[in-house]
N, C-alpha and C positions, 0 to 999 in steps of 0.2 A: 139321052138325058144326062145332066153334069148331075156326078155327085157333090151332093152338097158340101163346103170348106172342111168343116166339123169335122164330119163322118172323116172325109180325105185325111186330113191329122191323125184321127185317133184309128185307123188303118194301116197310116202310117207306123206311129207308134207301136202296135202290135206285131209288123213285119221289122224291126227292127230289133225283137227279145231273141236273147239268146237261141240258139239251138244245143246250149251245152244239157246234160244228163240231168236231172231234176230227185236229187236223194229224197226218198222219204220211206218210213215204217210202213208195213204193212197196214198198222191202226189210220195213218196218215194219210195213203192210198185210198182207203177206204172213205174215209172222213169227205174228198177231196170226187170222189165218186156221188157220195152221198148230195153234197151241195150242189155240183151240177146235175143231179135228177131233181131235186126244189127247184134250182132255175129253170129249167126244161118243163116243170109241171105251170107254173104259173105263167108261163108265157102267152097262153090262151087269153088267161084274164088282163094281162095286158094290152094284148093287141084288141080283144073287146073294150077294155076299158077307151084302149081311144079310138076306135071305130064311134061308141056313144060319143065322145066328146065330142069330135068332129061333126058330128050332125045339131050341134048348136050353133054353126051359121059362119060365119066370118071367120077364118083360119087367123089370120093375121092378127086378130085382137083375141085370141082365145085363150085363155092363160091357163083355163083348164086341159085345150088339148095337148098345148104345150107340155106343159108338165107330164101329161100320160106319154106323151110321144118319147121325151128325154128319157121317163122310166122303160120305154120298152127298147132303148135305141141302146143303155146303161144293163139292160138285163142281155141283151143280144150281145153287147160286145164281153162282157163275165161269162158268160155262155161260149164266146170264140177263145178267149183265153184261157179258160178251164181246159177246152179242150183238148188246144195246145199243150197245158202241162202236161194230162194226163199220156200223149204219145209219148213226154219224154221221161216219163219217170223211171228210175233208177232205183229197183226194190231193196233197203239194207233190210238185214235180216239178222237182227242179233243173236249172236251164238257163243256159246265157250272159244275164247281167243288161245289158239294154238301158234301162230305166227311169233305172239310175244312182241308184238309190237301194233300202235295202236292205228288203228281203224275205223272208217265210217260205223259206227252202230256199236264200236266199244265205252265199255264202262272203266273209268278210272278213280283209282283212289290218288288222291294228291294229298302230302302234307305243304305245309308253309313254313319260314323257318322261323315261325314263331311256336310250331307242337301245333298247331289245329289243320284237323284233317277234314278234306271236303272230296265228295265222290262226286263224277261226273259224266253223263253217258255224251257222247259226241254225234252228232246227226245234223243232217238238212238245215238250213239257214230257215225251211218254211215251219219244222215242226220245234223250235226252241223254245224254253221257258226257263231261264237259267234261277228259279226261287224253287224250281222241283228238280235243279240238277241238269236239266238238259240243255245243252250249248253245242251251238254252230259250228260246224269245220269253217265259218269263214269268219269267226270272233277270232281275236286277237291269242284268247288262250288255246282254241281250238288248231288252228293255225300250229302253233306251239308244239301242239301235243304229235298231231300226224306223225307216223312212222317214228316215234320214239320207242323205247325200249324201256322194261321195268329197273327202275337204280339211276333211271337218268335224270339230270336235273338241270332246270332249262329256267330260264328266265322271261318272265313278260313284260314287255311297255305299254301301258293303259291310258287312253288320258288323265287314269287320276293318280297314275306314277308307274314306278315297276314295282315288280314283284317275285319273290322266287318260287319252285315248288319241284320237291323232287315226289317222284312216279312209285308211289311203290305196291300199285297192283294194276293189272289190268284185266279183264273178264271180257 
């Protein structure tokens, strides 16, 4: 049996994601755990939902089984990618920064050279919210900050300009 175009593509696509290390917090880990056992629980109900659909007759004009089938075909391949991340995940683990220089899961305080100071923890591109402080080692400031030292002062280009900021705590 040929698998079907679709499926082929988005197989595709799935063997083509990284194998690089997958940063995330322990709460993230967790969180990331959690969702792939919801997809895992309702998968039942899916493949029953279109096991009933399918017994309304004519596959090819079915629009109901279609749609069940895409949802269980959309819940299998979140199911295949989840599971992927979770082989490659890379645990930070925030702790008192002794190195003095900054790192996956460090906290920074940055001034601006205007006197306003903004703190910010550094982590996973997957677990960021930069309105509660936490940004991407793969954001522009993040980038920046990696392997700096406290006193040093670096500059960033953003698309909505640069901007300066010197370091002066790290945790």
């Amino acid at each position: 049996m040929q698998t079907p175009w679709r499926k082929k593509e988005e197989l595709l696509a799935l063997k083509k994601q990284s194998d690089e290390p997958i940063p995330l917090t322990p709460k993230g880990f967790e969180q990331l755990k959690q969702k792939l056992a919801r997809l895992k629980e309702n998968m039942p109900k899916l493949a029953q939902e279109a096991g009933r659909t399918a017994d309304y007759g004519d596959r090819s004009e079915n629009a109901e089984y279609k749609d069940a089938k895409a949802n269980l075909r959309r819940t299998q391949t979140q199911i295949f990618y989840l599971e992927d991340q979770l082989k490659r995940v890379h645990i930070i683990t925030p702790h008192a920064n002794t190195s003095d220089t900054i790192e996956l899961g460090s906290t920074v305080t940055l001034e601006t050279t205007d006197g306003k100071r903004h703190v910010f923890q550094i982590l996973g591109s997957r677990e960021t919210n930069p309105s509660k402080g936490k940004i991407s080692n793969e954001s522009p400031l993040g980038k920046a900050l990696l392997h700096q030292k406290t006193g040093a002062c670096i500059h960033v280009t953003t698309p909505q300009g640069g901007k300066k900021y010197k370091i002066l705590e790290i945790i």
